[in-house]
N, C-alpha and C positions, 0 to 999 in steps of 0.2 A: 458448271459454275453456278455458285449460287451467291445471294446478297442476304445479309439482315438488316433489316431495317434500320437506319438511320438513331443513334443516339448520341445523350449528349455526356460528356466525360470532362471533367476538371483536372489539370495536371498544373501545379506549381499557381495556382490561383488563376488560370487561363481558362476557359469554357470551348470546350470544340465539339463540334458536330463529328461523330464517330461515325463512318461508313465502309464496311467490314465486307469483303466480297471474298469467299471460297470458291480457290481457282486452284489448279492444278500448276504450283509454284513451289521451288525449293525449302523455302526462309518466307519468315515474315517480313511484306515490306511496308511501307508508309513512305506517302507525300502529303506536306501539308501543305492547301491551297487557302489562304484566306482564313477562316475560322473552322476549315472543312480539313479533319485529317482520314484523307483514303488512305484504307487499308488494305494489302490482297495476304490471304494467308492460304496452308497447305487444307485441304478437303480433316487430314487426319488430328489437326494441333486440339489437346483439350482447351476449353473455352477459361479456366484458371488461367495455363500457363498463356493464353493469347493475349487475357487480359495483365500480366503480369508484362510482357514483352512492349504492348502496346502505349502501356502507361512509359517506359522507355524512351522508345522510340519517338514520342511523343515529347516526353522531357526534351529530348537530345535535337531535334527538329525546333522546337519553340526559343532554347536558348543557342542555337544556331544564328535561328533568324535574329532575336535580339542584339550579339551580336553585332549583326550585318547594318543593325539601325543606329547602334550607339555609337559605334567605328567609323558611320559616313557620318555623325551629326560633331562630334568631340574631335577637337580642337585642343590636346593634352600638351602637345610637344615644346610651344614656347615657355607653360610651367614647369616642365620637366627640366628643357633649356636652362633657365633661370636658377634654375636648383643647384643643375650640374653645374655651373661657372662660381657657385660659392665655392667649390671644391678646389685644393693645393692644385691637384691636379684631374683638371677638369673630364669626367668620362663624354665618352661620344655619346648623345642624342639621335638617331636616325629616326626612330618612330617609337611613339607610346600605344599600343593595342591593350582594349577594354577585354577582358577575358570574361563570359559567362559560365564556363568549367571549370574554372581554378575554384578548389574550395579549400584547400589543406592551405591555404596564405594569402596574402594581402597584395602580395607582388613580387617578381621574377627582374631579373635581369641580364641579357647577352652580351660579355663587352664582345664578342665575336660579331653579334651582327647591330651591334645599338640599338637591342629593341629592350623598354619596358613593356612587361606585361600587366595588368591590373586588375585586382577584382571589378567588378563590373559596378558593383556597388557605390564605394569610393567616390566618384562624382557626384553621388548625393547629397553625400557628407560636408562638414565645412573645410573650405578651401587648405585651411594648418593643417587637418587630417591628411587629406590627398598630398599636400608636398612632405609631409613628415616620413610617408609611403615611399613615395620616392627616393627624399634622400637615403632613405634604408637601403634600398633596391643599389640605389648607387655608391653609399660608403661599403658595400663589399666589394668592389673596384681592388681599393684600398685595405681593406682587411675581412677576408672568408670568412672568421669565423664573430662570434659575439663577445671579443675580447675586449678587457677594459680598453685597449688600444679603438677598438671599434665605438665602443659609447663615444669617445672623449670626442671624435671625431665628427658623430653624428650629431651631439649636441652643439658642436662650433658651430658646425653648416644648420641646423636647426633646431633651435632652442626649444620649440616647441613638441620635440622627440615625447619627452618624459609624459605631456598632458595629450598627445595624441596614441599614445600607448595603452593611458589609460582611456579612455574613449572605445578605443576600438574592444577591449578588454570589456567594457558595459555593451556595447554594440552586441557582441558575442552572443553574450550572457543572455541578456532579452530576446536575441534570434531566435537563441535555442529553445527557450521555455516560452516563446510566445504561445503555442499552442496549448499547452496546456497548463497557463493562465485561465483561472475564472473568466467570465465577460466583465468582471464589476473592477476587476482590478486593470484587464486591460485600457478600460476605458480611463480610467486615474491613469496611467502612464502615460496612455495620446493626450489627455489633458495638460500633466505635469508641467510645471514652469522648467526652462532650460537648464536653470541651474539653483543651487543653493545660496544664491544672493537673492533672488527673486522670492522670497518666502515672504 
């Protein structure tokens, strides 16, 4: 068995103390304590593919844990409630879960078990966004697919469908290209005034 020295490794903007110990072990595994991710891997893994697994595992551990913070602190289910009783006929409510792995949507919904699920994000956002979300999740209750039957629907129960569509649509857009944004332009973005009245 052996250890390497202690480093530090950034995954998803988070900093952890890497400590990496070679033990006679199947698979790669990790636990994350604190800001401390133990690692034990196989005597044989190259040091690429450890670091490719690690950065993972790592990922997958962090937005676990977040998670486990955002789901004990939110308190979703009475806006969800609220949304669902605009509806002819109102879908079940049981729980709204903050999702940190959902990335292909904005949000899910069980009428089998009443759960919404939510990008994790979305609670950040202003409050139209987050119920526009939902009613989405919950006018497929009523209609599967994105038929004109489905708008007409989503916009009775929330008018604000069409400008939180576009929002999340800019959202998007800047997520993706934040990184490789100049620094001179990012900074004018975090600056920018909310909106196009503010000029």
């Amino acid at each position: 068995m052996s250890s390497a020295p202690p480093r530090a490794i950034t995954v998803d903007g988070v900093t952890l103390e890497l400590v990496v110990t070679r033990k006679r072990v199947r698979h790669i595994n990790a636990r994350l304590r604190g800001s401390v991710l133990l690692v034990s891997a196989p005597p044989g893994v190259p040091a690429a593919e450890l670091d490719r697994v690690v950065a993972e595992l790592a990922r997958t551990l962090l937005r676990r844990r977040r998670g486990r913070e955002i789901n004990g602190q939110a308190d979703l289910e009475a806006l969800a409630r609220r949304i669902a009783a605009r509806f002819p006929s109102p879908p079940r409510v049981a729980e709204v879960l903050l999702s940190t792995t959902q990335q292909a949507r904005w949000g899910s919904y069980s009428a089998a078990t009443g759960t919404i699920r939510l990008h994790a994000a979305l609670p950040q956002m202003p409050e139209w966004v987050l119920a526009a979300v939902i009613a989405h999740e919950l006018a497929h209750v009523s209609h599967r697919d994105h038929s004109p039957a489905f708008w007409a629907l989503l916009r009775r129960v929330c008018p604000d469908t069409d400008r939180a569509r576009a929002f999340l649509s800019g959202v998007s857009w800047v997520a993706r290209r934040w990184e490789s944004l100049p620094p001179v332009e990012r900074a004018q973005l975090a600056a920018a005034p909310p909106d196009l009245d503010q000029e």
